[in-house]
C-alpha positions in Angstrom: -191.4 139.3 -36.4 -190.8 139.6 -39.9 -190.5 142.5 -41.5 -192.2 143.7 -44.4 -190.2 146.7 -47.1 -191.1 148.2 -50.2 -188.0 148.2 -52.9 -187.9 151.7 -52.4 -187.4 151.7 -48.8 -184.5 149.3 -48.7 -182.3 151.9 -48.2 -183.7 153.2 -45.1 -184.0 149.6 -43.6 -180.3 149.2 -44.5 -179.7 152.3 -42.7 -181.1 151.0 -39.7 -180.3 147.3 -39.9 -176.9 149.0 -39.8 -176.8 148.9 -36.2 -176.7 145.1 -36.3 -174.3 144.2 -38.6 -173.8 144.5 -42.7 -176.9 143.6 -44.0 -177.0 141.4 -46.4 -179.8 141.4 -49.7 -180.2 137.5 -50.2 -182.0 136.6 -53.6 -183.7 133.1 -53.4 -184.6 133.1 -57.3 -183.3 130.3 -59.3 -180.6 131.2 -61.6 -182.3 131.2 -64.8 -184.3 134.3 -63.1 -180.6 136.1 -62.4 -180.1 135.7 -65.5 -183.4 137.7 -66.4 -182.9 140.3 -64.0 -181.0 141.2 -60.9 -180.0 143.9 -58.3 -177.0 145.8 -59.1 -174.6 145.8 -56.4 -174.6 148.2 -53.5 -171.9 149.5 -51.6 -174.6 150.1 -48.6 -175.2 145.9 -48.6 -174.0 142.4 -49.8 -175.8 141.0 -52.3 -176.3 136.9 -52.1 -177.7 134.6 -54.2 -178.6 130.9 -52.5 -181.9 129.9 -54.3 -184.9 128.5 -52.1 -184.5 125.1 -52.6 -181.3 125.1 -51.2 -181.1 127.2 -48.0 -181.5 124.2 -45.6 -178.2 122.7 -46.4 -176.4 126.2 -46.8 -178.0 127.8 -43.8 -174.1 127.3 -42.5 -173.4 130.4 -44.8 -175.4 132.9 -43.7 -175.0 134.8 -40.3 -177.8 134.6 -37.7 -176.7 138.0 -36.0 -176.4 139.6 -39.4 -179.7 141.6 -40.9 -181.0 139.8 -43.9 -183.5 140.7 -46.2 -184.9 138.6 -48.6 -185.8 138.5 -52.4 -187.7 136.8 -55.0 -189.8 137.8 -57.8 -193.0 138.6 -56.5 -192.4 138.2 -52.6 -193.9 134.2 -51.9 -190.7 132.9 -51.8 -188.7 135.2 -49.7 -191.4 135.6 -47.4 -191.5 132.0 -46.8 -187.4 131.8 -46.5 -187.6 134.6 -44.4 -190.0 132.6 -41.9 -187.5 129.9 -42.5 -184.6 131.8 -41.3 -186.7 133.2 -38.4 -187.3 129.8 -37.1 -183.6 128.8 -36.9 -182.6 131.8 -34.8 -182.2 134.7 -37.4 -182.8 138.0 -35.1 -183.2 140.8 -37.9 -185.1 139.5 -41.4 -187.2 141.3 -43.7 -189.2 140.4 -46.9 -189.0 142.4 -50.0 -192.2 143.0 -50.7 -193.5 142.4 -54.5 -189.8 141.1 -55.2 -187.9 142.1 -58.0 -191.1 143.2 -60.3 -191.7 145.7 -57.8 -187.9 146.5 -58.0 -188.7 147.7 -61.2 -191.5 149.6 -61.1 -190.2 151.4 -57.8 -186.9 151.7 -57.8 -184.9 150.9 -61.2 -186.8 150.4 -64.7 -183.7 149.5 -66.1 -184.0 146.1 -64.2 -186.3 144.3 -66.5 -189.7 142.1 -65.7 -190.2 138.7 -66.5 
């Protein structure tokens, strides 16, 4: 089961998620959208950026075992890789919910909306 966390309990989840591996934060925006705005790095996770369109034929990068929790800018899209990745096998997945504009308003108002 997928689970859903607010950007400003991503720390806690990491915490946790811990106990299975080095979680990983992977961001399925496009680039242009990086380029907008984006997570600063975090010594607590690795931060990942494969965009949505192309997660089938890079699934070989990413870690079954390892926790991931996914990223977009509102929630759709990593809810809907997230399903993705539960299908092929992936045991600990989470959505961000309300992406990266929720990032801001939560957690860092220095990132900026778009």
């Amino acid at each position: 089961m997928i689970e859903h966390i607010h950007p400003g309990d991503l720390k806690d989840w990491v915490a946790k998620a811990q106990a299975h591996g080095r979680p990983l934060v992977l961001d399925v925006r496009e680039p242009s959208e990086l380029q907008q705005a984006s997570l600063k790095p975090d010594a607590a996770y690795d931060l990942v950026h494969i965009p949505m369109g192309v997660i089938p034929p890079r699934l070989n990068e990413l870690d079954p075992a390892r926790p991931v929790a996914c990223l977009c800018h509102h929630g759709g899209r990593s809810m809907r890789v997230a399903q993705f990745l539960e299908y092929q096998g992936f045991k600990h997945v989470a959505n961000i919910s309300g992406g990266i504009n929720a990032w801001s308003l939560q957690v860092d108002t220095s990132v900026p909306r778009y």
